[in-house]
Backbone as CSV, one residue per row, in Angstrom:
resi,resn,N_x,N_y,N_z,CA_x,CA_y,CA_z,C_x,C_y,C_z
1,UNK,0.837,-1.190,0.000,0.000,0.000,0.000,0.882,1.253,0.000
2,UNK,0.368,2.466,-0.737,1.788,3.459,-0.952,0.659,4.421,-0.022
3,UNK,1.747,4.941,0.935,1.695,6.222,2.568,2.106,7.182,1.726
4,UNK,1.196,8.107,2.116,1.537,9.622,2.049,1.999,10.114,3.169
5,UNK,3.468,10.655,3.181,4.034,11.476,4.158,4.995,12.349,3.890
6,UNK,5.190,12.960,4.014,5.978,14.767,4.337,6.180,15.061,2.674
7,UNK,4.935,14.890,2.401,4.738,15.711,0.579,5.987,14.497,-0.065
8,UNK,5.456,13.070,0.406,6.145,12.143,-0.789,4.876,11.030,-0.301
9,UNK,4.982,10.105,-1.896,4.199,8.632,-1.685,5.449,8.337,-1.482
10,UNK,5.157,6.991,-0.389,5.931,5.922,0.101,5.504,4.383,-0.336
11,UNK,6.388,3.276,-0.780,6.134,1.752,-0.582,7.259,1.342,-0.557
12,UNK,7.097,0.101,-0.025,8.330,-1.105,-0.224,6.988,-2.208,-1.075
13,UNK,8.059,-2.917,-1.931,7.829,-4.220,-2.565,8.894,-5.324,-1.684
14,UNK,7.652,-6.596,-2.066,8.513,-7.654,-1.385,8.337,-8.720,-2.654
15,UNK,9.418,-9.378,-2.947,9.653,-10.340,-3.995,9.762,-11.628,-3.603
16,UNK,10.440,-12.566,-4.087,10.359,-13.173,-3.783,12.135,-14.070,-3.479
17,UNK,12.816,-13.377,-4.141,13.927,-13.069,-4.303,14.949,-12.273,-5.102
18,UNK,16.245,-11.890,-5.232,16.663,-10.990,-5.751,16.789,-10.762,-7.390
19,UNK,16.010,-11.691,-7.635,16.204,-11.334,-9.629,15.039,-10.826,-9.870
20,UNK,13.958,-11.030,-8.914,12.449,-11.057,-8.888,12.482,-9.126,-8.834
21,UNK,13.241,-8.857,-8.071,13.289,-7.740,-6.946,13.898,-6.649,-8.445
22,UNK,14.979,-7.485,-9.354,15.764,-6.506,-9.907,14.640,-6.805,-10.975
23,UNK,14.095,-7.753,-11.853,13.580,-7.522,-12.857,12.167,-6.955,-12.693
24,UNK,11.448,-6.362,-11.303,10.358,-5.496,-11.316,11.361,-4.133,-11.512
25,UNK,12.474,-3.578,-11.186,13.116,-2.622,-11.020,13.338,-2.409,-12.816
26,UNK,13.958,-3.113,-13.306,14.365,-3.497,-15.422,12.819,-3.147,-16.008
27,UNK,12.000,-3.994,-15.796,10.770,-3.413,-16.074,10.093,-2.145,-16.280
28,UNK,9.912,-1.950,-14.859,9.456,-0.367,-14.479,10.311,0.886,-15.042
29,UNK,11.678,0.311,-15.459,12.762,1.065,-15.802,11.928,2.400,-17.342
30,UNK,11.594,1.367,-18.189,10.438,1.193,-19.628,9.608,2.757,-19.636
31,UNK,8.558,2.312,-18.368,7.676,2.901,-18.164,8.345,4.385,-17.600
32,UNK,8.916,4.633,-16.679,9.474,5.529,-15.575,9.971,6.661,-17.116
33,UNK,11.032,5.790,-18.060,11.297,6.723,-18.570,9.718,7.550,-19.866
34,UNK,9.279,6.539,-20.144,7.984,6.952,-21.040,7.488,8.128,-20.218
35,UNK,6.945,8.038,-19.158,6.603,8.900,-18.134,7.170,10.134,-17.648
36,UNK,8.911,9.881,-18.266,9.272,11.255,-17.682,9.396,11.656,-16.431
37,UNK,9.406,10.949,-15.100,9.195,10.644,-13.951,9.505,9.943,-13.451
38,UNK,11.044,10.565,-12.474,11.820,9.024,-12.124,11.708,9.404,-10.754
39,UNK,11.482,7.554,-9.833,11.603,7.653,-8.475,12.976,7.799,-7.999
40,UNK,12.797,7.983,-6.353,14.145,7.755,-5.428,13.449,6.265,-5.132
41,UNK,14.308,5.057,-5.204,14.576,3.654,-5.335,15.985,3.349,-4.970
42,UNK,15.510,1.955,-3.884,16.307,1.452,-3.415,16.353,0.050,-3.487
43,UNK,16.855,-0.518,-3.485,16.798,-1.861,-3.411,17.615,-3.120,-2.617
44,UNK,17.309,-3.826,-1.760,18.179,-4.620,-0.847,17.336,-5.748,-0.836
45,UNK,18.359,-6.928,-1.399,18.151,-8.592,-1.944,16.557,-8.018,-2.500
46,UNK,15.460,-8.810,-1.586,14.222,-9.307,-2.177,13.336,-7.714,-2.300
47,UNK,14.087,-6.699,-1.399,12.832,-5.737,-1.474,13.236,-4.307,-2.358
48,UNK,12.160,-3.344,-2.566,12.802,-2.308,-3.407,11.635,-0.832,-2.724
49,UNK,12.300,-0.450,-2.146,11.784,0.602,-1.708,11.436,1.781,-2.545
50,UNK,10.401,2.749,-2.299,10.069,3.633,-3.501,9.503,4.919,-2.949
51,UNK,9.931,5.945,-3.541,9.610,7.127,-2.688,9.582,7.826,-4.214
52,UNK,8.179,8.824,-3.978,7.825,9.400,-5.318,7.234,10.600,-4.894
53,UNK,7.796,12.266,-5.071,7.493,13.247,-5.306,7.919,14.115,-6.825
54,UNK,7.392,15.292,-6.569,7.312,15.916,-8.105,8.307,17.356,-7.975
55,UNK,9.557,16.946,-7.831,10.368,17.918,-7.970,10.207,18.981,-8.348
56,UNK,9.431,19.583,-9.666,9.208,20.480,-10.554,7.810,21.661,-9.427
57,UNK,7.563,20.794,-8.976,6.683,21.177,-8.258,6.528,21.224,-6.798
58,UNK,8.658,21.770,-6.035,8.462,21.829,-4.533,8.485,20.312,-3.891
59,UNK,8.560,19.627,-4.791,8.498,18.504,-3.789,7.810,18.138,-3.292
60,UNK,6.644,17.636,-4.188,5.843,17.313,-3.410,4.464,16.563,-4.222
61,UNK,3.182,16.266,-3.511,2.733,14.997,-3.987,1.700,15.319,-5.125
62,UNK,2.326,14.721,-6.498,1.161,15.680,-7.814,0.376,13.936,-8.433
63,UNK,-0.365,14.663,-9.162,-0.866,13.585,-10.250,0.278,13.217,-11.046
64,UNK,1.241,13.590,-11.675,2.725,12.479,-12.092,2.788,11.513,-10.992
65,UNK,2.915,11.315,-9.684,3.479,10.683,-8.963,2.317,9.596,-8.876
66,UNK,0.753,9.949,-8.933,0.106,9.009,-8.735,-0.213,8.078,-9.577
67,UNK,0.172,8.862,-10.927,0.220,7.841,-12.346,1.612,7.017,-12.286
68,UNK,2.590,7.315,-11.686,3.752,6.586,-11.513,3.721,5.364,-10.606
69,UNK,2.635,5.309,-9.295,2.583,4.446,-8.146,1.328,3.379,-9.292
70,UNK,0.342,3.965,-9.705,-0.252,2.979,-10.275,0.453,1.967,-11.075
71,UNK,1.473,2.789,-11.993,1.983,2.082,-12.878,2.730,0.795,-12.078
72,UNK,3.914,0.964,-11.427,4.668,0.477,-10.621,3.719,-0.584,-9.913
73,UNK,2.619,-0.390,-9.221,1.858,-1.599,-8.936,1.602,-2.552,-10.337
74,UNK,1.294,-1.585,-11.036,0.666,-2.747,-12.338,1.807,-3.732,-12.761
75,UNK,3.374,-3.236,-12.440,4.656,-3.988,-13.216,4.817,-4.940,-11.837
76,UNK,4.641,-4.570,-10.508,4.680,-5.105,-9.148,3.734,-6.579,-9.874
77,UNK,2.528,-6.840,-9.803,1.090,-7.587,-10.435,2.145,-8.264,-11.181
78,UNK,2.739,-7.775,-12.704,3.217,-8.874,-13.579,4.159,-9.581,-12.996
79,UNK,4.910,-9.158,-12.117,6.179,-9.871,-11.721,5.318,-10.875,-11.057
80,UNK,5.312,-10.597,-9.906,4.961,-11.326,-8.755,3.916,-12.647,-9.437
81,UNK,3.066,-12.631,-10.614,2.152,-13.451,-10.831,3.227,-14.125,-11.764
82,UNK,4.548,-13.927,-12.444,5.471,-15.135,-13.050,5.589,-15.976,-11.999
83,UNK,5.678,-15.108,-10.379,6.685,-16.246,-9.611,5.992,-17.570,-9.464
């Protein structure tokens, strides 16, 4: 579920292990740039943390960011249903 806090969306993903973890990250890579809208992402073994505000705009939480969290769930969905 992505938290709203201090003018950013927040999630972690959990995989199932670390190729799982990098190829939702390769994926989303696609989209992020189509979008024009890149997260702060982290990633350690199975999980990938995600923090999404709108720079252009103060920093803080716009409709880019919420079309970005949808997306990112939708590539989250394809992965997770290969495993």
């Amino acid at each position: 579920m992505w938290k709203e806090s201090e003018n950013a969306l927040e999630r972690s993903y959990e995989f199932k292990d670390f190729v799982a973890a990098i190829a939702f990250m390769v994926n989303a890579a696609m989209y992020i740039e189509q979008l024009d809208h890149h997260p702060i992402w982290t990633n350690v073994y199975n999980k990938v943390f995600v923090k999404l505000q709108t720079h252009d705009a103060g920093d803080t939480v716009t409709d880019k960011d919420r079309k970005l969290a949808e997306v990112l769930d939708q590539v989250y969905e394809e992965i997770t249903k290969k495993a």
